[in-house]
C-alpha positions in Angstrom: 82.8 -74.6 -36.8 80.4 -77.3 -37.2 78.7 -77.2 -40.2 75.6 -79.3 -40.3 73.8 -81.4 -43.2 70.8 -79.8 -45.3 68.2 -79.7 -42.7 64.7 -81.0 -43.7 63.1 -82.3 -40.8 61.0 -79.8 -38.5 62.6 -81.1 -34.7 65.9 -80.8 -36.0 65.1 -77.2 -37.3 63.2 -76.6 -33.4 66.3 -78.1 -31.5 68.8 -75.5 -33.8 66.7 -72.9 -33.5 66.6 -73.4 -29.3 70.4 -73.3 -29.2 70.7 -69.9 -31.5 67.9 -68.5 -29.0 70.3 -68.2 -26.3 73.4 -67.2 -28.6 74.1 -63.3 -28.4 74.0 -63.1 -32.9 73.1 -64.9 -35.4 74.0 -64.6 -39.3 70.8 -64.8 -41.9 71.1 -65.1 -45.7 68.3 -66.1 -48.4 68.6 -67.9 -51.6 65.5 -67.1 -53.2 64.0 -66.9 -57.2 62.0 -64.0 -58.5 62.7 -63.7 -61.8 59.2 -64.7 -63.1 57.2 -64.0 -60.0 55.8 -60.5 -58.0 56.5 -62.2 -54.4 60.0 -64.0 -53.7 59.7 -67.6 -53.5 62.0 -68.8 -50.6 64.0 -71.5 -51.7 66.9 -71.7 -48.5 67.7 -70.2 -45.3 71.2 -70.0 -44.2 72.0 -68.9 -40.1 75.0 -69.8 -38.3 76.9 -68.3 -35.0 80.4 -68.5 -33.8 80.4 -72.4 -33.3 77.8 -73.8 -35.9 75.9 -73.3 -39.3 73.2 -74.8 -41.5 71.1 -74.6 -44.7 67.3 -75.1 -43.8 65.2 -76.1 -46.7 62.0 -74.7 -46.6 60.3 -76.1 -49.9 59.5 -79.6 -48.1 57.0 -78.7 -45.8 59.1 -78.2 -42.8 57.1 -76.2 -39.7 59.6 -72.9 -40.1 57.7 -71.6 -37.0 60.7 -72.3 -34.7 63.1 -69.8 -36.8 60.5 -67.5 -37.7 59.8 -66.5 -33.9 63.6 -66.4 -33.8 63.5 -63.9 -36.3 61.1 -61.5 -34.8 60.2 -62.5 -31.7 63.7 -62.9 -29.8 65.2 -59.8 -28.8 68.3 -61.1 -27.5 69.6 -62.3 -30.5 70.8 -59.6 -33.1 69.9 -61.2 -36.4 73.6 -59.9 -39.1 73.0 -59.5 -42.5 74.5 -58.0 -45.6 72.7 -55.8 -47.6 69.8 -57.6 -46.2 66.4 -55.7 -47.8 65.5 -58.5 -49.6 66.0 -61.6 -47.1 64.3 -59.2 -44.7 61.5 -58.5 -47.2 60.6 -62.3 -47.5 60.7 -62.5 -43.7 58.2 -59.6 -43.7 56.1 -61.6 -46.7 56.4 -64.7 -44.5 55.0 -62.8 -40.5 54.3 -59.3 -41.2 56.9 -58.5 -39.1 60.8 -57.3 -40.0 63.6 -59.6 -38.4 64.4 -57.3 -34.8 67.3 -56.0 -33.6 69.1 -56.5 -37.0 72.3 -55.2 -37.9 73.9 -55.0 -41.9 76.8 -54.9 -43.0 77.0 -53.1 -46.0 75.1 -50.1 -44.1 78.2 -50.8 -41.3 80.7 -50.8 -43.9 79.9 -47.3 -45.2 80.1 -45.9 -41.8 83.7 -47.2 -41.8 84.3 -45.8 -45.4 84.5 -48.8 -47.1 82.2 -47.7 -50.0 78.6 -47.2 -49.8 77.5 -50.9 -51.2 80.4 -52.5 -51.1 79.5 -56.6 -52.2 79.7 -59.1 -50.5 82.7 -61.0 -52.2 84.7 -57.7 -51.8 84.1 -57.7 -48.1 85.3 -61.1 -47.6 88.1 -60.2 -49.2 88.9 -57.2 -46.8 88.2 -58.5 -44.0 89.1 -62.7 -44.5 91.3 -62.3 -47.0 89.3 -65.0 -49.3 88.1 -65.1 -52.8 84.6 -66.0 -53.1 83.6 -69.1 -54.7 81.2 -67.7 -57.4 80.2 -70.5 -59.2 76.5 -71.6 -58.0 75.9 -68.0 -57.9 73.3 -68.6 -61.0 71.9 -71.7 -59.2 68.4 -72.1 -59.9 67.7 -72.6 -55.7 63.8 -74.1 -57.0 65.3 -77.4 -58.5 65.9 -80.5 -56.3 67.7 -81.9 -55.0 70.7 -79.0 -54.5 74.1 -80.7 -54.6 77.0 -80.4 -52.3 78.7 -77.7 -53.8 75.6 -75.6 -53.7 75.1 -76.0 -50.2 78.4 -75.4 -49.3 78.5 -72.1 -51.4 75.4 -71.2 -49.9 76.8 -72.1 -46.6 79.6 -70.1 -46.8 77.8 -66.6 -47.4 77.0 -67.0 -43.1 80.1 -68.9 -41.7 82.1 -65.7 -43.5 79.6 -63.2 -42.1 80.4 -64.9 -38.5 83.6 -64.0 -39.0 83.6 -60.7 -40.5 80.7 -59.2 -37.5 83.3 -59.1 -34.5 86.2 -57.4 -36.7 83.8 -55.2 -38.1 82.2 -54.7 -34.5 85.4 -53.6 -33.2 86.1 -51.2 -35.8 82.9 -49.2 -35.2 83.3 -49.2 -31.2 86.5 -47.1 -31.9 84.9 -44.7 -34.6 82.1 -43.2 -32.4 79.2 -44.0 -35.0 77.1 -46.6 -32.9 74.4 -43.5 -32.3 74.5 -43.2 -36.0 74.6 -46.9 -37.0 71.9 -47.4 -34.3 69.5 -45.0 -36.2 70.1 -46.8 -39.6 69.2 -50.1 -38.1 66.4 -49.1 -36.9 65.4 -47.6 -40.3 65.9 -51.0 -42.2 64.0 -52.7 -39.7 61.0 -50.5 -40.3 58.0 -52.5 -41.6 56.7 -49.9 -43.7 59.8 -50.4 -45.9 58.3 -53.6 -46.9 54.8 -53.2 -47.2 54.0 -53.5 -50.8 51.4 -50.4 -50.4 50.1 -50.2 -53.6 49.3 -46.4 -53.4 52.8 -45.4 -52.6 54.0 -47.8 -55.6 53.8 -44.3 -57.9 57.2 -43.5 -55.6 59.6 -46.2 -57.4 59.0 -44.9 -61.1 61.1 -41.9 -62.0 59.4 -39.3 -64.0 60.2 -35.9 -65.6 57.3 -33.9 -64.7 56.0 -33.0 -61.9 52.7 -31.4 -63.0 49.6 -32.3 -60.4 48.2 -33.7 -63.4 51.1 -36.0 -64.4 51.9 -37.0 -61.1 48.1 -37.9 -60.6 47.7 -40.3 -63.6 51.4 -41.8 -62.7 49.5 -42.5 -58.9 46.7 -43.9 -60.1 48.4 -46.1 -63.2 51.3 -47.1 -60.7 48.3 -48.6 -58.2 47.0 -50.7 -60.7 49.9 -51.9 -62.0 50.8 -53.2 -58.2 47.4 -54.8 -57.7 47.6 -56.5 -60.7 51.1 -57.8 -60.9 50.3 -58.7 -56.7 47.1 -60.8 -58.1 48.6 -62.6 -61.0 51.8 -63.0 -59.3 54.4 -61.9 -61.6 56.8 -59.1 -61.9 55.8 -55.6 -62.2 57.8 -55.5 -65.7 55.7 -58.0 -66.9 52.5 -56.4 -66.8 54.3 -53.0 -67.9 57.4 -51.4 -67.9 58.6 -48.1 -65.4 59.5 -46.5 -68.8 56.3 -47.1 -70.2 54.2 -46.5 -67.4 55.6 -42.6 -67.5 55.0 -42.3 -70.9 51.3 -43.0 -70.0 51.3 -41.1 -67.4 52.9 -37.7 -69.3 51.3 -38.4 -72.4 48.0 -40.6 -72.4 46.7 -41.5 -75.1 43.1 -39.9 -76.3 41.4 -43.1 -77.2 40.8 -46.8 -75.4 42.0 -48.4 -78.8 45.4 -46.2 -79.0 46.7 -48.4 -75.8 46.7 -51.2 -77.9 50.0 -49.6 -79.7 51.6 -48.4 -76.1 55.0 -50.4 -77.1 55.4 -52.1 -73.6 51.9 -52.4 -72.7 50.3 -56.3 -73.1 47.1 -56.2 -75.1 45.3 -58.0 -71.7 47.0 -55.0 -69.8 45.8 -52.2 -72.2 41.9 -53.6 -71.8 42.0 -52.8 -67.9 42.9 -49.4 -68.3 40.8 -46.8 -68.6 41.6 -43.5 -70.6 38.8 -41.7 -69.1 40.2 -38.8 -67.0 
């Protein structure tokens, strides 16, 4: 396989993009940091066939146009992943639209009984018969400039995927799941699984109750905690916690100035809130 150099420059992104758009698969991974932020920030793309495979640095100012209509607009090319949801999140963030026809394989892996989110390293293992290299795994991808080592590890998470896709293909053409499979794709290719509504937000925080009145307040604090965590551009945790969010929600407190002592809560946080209602 020929692995190329990082790629910075937009015409040699357009001219690998052009020979992937007539390939019949491709393999996709991110490396991205979120840790401090609401929206991923995009810090490599990997992709690579049968015959070749690059890292495409997308912090320079390179026209990503090219691999983004590769993404979503070519339906000829079935973009692999594994456990995908976020890479596939950030291409969402990035077009409003969900990479298409997609295929992952942690989702394939369970249909084979291989575990239900079996990791990446363990799949490689299975199927290769090679211990992952773990050590850039705590790269911060932001800094520049990356080093060899990190673009080979990064490298490496596609070239192995390349691999593992036929083997795994053939597996499933012998287990009569495709119909199955098919349906699940489909499902994580689904927009609305990445939308960011903020009035469905209430669904990710787990919550004893489910009094009308609970469930309410959870609805409406859950909303604002998306908006505002959207706006300033940092994590949800950060403006307040799930566990703390219920507790408001089960339990409000009777006065404006008893938010002030929510344990979780930011002082700035506690003065948008209202207790009326």
């Amino acid at each position: 396989m020929h692995i190329h150099g990082l790629i910075e420059d937009s015409a040699a992104l357009a001219n690998l993009c052009a020979r992937f758009a007539n390939k019949p698969y491709i393999c996709v991974d991110t490396e991205f940091m979120r840790e401090n932020s609401y929206w991923p920030e995009l810090c490599l793309i990997q992709i690579a066939d049968d015959e070749e495979a690059a890292a495409i640095d997308p912090m320079g100012g390179i026209d990503m146009t090219p691999l983004l209509e590769l993404m979503t607009n070519n339906e000829d090319v079935l973009k692999v992943f594994h456990a995908g949801g976020q890479d596939i999140e950030i291409v969402y963030n990035l077009t409003g639209k969900t990479p298409h026809p997609l295929f992952d394989t942690q989702v394939a892996a369970m249909a084979l009984g291989q575990g239900e989110q079996i990791g990446y390293s363990n799949l490689v293992d299975t199927y290769l018969g090679i211990t992952v290299d773990k050590g850039a795994r705590f790269t911060d991808w932001s800094r520049r400039p990356l080093d060899k080592r990190q673009i080979d590890y990064a490298i490496c998470d596609v070239t192995y995927l390349s691999e593992i896709f036929p083997k795994m293909l053939e597996k499933l053409r012998k287990t009569g799941r495709g119909a199955w499979l098919d349906q699940e794709m489909e499902r994580l290719a689904d927009p609305e699984n990445y939308r960011n509504d903020p009035d469905q937000a209430w669904q990710r925080v787990r919550v004893s109750s489910r009094k009308p009145e609970v469930l309410g307040r959870l609805k409406a604090l859950a909303r604002w905690r998306e908006l505002e965590a959207q706006g300033k551009d940092l994590p949800r945790g950060r403006i307040i916690k799930d566990e703390t969010l219920a507790d408001l929600a089960g339990t409000p407190p009777r006065k404006q100035v008893d938010l002030a002592r929510i344990r979780g809560l930011s002082p700035p946080g506690a003065a948008t809130i209202s207790v009326a209602g």
